[in-house]
N, C-alpha and C positions, 0 to 999 in steps of 0.2 A: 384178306389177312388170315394168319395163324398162328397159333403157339408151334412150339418149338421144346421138343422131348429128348433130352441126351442120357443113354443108359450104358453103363459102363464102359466108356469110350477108352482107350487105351491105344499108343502108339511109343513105335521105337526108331530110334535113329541107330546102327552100328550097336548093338548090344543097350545102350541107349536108354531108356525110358523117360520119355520127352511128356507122353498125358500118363496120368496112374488112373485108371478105374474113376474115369468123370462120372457124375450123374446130377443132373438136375431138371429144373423145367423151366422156362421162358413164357411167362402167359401171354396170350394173344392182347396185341396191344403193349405190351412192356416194352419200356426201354431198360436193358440189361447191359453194366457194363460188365467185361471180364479186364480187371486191374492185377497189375504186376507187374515185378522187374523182368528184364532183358530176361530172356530163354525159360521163362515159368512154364510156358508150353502155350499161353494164352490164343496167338497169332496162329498159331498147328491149332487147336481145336476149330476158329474161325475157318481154315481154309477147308475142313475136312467138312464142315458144318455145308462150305460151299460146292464139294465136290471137287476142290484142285488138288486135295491130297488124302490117301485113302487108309483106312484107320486099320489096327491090326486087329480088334476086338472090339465090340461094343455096337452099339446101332443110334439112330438121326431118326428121329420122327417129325415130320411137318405136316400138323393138323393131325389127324389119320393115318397118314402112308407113311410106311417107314422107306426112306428113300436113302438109306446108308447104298446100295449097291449103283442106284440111278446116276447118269451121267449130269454133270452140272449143267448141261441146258435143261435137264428134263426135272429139276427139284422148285423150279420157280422160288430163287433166291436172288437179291442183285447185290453186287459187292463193290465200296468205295476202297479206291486204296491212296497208300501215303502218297504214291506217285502219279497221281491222276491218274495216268494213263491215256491221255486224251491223245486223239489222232491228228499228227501238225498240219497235215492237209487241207482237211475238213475245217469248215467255218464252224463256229459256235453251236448253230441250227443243227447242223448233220452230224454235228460229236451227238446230240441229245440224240436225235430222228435215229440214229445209228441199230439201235438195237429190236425198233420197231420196221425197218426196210429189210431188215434178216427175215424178221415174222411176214413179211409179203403185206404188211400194213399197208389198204387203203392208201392214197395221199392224203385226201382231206381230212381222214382221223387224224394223222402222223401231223398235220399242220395244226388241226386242233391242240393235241395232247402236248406238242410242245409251244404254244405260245402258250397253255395254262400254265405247264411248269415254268417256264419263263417267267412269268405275272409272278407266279409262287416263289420266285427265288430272287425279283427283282432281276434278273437278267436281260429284261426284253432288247434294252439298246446293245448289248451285245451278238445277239443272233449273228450279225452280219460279219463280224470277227473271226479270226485266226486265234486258236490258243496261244501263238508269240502274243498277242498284241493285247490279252488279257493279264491281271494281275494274279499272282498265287492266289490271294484269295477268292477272287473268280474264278480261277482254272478250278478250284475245290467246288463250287457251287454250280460248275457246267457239270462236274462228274458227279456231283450229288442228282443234279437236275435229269441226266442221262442214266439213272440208276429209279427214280421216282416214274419215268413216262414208262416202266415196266410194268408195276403196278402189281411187285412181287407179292409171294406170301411172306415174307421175311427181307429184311436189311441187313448185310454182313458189313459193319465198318472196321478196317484192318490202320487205324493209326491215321486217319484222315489230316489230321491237324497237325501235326510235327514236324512240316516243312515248312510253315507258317510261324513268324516274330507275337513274340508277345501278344501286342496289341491284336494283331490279326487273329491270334488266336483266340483272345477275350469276347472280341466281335462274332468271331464266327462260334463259339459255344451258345451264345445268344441267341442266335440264329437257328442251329442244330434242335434247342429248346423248343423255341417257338414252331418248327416244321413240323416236331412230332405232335406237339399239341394238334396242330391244325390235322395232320395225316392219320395220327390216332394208331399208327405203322407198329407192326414186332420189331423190335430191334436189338440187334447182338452190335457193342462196339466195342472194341478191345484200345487199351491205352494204357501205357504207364506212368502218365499222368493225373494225380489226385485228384486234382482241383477238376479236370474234365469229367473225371469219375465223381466228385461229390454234388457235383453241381446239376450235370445233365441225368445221370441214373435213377433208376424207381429203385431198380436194384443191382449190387456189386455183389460181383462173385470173384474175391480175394484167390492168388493164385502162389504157389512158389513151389520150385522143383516138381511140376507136373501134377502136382496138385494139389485140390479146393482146400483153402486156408480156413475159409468163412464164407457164405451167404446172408446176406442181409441187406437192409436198406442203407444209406448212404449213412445217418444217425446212430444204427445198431454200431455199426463197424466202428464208427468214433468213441461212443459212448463203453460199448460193451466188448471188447477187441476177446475173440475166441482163446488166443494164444497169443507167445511172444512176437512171435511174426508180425499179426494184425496188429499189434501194440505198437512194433517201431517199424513198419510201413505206413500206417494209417496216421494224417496229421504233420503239420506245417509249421513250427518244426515236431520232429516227431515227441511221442511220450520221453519221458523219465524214465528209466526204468533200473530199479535200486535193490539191491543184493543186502539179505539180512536173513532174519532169522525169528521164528515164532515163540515167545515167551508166556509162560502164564504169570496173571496178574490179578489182583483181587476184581479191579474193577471190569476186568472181561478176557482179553489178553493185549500184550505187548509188540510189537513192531521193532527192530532193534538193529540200527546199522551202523555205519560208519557214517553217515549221511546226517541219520536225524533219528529219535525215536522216538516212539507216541503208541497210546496205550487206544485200544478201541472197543467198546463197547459193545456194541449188537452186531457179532460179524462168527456165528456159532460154526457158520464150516470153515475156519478159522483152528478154534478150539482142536479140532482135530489132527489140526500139524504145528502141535508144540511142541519144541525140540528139533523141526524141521526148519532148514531152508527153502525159502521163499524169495519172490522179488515183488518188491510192491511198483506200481507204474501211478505215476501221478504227472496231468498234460501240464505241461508250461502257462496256460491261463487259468490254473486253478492253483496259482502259486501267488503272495501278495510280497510284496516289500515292505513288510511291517515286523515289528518283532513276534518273531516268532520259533519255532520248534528246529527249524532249518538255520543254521547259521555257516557262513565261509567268508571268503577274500573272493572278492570279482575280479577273472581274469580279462572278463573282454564284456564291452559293451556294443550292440549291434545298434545303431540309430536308424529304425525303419520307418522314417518321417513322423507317422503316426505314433507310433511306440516305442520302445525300446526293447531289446532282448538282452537280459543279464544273462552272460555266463560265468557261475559261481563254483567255486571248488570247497565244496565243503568234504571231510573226511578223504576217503579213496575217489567220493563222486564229482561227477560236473554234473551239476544244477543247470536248466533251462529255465527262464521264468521271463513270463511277458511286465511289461511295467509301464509306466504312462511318458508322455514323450519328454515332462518337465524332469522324471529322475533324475537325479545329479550324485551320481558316485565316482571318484577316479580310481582307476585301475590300481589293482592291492588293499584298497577296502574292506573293510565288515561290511558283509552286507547280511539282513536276515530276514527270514521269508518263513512266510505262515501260512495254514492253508486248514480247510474243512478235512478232518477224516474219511467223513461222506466220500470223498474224493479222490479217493484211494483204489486201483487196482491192486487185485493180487493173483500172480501166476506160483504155482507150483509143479513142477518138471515142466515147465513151458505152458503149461492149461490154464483156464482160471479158472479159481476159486470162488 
């Protein structure tokens, strides 16, 4: 295994600018998601990382070697994709053996190496199979399995999991978790999926319009969102995020919307833009149903077995707030909602404060 070096990586489609000047690092051993929406550039950096597509600036380092010009057989990367891509021919055994019979592998390694990964993937009773006759989430773990008996420097996963239902999917994050533990592997996965991102990542590297939103761990990025982007892509449902205006007030300064207002205390880079517009972000589970500073008419309530999701129209805003599954309000109600300070983002021209 290796880390994995990206410096100033940049690419264009048709005038285009699809990556803007990437750079980061992937330490040996991380798992690193790259998270975002449809066209961020996330899936182009993964393939250039793999050598299927070739960058117009910047360089790829793995380990030592910078391998930006090297051909993708010669970067020792192995790369899952949405579509498997397995061979319908070939049985189970010879999709995995596939990439070790190119290498002039021995037999008896090539039989070794894949009944381990077999064991390691729970696959054994399928060897004898056709990919028809395997489920999607087995065709995923024959081309996870046929990407593991490579025994790369680096994992490039390109959306592995998005042709897979719910449930399959839940299972197989599980799964994905528990592989790197045991393999200890570099790993790049790209997904625009949150919850695959919050769950399986050491570390997320937030993306949109070609480039890095935020780096951090899966907690920074909730807790501490860089910008407005990170603030309402980050989170299920996303933040709050509420237009107002900074006031000075004896007891520190003021908060002032059409939403709610509230005065805050120990928040001194604050003090600096009074008079200025702001937007303060506050998550949906740091909202109560109780009296409090927030008050509106619920326009809809979500019953999510567990919970409930109020949504409230207070002033010009719609309120998000999480509440327990016995709330009882009907629709046109006062409802009112209170919440810690503490608790409070705040961006200014998109930044935070």
């Amino acid at each position: 295994m290796a880390g994995l070096r990206i410096r100033n990586l940049s690419k264009s489609y048709n005038g285009k600018m699809v990556v803007n000047n990437v750079s980061l690092d992937v330490q040996e051993g991380e798992f690193c998601i790259f998270l975002g929406p449809s066209g961020c550039g996330k899936s182009t950096i993964l393939r250039i990382i793999a050598g299927i597509e070739t960058q117009d600036d910047g360089n790829i380092l793995i380990g030592d070697a910078d391998v930006s010009a090297l051909s993708p057989k010669k970067r020792d990367v192995a790369m899952v994709f949405q579509n498997y891509a397995l061979y319908p021919h070939l049985n189970v055994y010879d999709n995995i053996a596939f990439p070790l019979k190119i290498r002039k592998t021995p037999r008896d390694e090539i039989k070794r190496k894949v009944s381990e990964v077999a064991e390691l993937l729970n696959i054994t009773e399928l060897l004898d199979r056709k990919p028809r006759e395997v489920s999607g989430g087995e065709k995923q773990r024959v081309a996870i399995g046929r990407a593991i008996v490579r025994e790369p420097k680096v994992f490039l996963f390109d959306e592995p999991l998005s042709n897979l239902d719910a449930r399959l999917r839940s299972g197989m994050r599980v799964e994905l978790a528990k592989l790197h533990q045991k393999l200890k592997a570099t790993t790049v996965y790209v997904t625009h999926d949150q919850i695959e991102a919050m769950t399986l990542g050491q570390k997320i590297v937030l993306m949109n319009n070609g480039k890095v939103q935020q780096i951090g761990t899966p907690q920074e990025l909730y807790e501490e969102p860089a910008n407005l982007f990170a603030a309402s892509f980050v989170g299920i449902p996303p933040m709050n995020l509420v237009e107002g205006e900074i006031l000075a007030d004896p007891a520190g300064v003021r908060f002032r919307s059409t939403a709610f207002t509230v005065t805050l205390e120990s928040r001194p880079a604050l003090r600096r833009l009074e008079g200025r517009k702001v937007v303060a972000g506050i998550r949906p589970e740091d909202l109560y149903p109780r009296d409090g500073v927030i008050r509106g008419n619920l326009e809809y309530a979500e019953n999510m077995g567990a919970e409930v999701m109020l949504y409230v129209r207070a002033g010009d805003e719609r309120i998000v707030a999480r509440a327990p599954a016995n709330f009882e309000k009907s629709l046109g109600q006062l409802v009112c909602l209170d919440f810690s300070p503490d608790s409070l983002n705040f961006f200014y021209r998109s930044v935070r404060v």
